[in-house]
C-alpha positions in Angstrom: 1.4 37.1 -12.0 2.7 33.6 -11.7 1.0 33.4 -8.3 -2.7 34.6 -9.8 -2.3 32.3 -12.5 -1.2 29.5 -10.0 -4.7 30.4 -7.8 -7.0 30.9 -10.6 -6.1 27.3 -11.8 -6.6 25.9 -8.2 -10.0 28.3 -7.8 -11.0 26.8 -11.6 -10.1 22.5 -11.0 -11.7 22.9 -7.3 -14.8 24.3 -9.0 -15.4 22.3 -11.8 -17.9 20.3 -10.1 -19.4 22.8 -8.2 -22.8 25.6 -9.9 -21.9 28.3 -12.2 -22.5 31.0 -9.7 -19.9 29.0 -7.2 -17.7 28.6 -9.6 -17.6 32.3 -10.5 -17.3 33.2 -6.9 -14.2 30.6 -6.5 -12.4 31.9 -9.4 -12.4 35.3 -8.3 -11.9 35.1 -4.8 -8.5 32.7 -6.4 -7.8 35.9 -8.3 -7.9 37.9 -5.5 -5.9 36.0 -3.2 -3.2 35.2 -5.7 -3.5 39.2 -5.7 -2.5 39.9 -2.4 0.0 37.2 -2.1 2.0 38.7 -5.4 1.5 42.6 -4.0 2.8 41.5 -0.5 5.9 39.6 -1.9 6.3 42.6 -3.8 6.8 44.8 -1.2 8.6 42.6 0.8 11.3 42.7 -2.0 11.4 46.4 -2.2 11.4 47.7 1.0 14.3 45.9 2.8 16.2 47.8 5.4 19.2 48.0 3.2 17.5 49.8 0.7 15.9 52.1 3.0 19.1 53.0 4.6 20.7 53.4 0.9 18.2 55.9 0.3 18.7 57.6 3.5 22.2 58.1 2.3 21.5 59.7 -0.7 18.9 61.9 0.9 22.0 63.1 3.0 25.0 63.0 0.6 24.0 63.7 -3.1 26.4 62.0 -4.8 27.8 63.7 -7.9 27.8 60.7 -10.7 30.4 62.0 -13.1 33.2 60.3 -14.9 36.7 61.1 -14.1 40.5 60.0 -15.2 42.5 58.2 -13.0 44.4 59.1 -10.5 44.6 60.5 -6.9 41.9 63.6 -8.0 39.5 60.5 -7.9 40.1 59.0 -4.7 37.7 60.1 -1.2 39.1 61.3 1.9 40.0 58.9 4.9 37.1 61.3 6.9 34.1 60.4 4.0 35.5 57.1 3.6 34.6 56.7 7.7 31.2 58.5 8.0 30.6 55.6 4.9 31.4 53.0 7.7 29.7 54.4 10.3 26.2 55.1 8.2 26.4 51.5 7.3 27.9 49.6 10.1 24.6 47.8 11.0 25.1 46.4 7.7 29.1 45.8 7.1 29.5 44.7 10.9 32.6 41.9 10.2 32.1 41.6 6.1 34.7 41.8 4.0 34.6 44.4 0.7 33.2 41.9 -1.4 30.1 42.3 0.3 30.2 46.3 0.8 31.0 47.1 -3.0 28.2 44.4 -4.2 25.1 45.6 -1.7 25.9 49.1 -1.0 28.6 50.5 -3.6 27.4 49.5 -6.6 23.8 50.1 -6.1 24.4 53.2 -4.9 26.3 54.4 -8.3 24.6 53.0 -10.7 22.9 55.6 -13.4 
């Protein structure tokens, strides 16, 4: 929205010398390319290849989201905990945890 706004001023000062019917035509092709420019960052943002392969994952393993108490009954076997580092080892490559629980953990169990 910021970026419209940002245009439409631009389209509006450039005109303000120029015939009504200019003018006009200015501001709105301003609106229109402030438009574009905020639907293309847009999805940019949302379709990174993180969050497609996230996706993927949960397309393939469902994860059941349910609280549980403490204790081993809670932990995952050494055999899921690998297929997780091998779906995501274009990602992980040499990172340390603190990036895999922030990027792929926690978005992926969040309600």
């Amino acid at each position: 929205i910021l970026w419209c706004l940002f245009f439409l001023a631009a389209s509006a000062g450039a005109a303000s010398k120029l015939t009504w019917p200019l003018t006009l035509l200015l501001c709105g092709l301003g609106l229109c390319a402030g438009s574009v420019a905020f639907a293309m960052r847009r999805r940019q943002s949302e379709a990174t290849p993180l969050v497609k392969r996230r996706r993927q994952f949960l397309k393939e393993w469902p994860l059941a989201l349910e609280r549980c108490s403490r204790g081993p009954d809670r932990s995952i076997t050494a055999g899921k905990l690998h297929d997780f580092l091998q779906f995501f080892e274009t990602f992980i490559k040499e990172r340390s945890m603190y990036y895999v629980c922030s990027n792929i953990v926690k978005p992926l169990t969040e309600p």
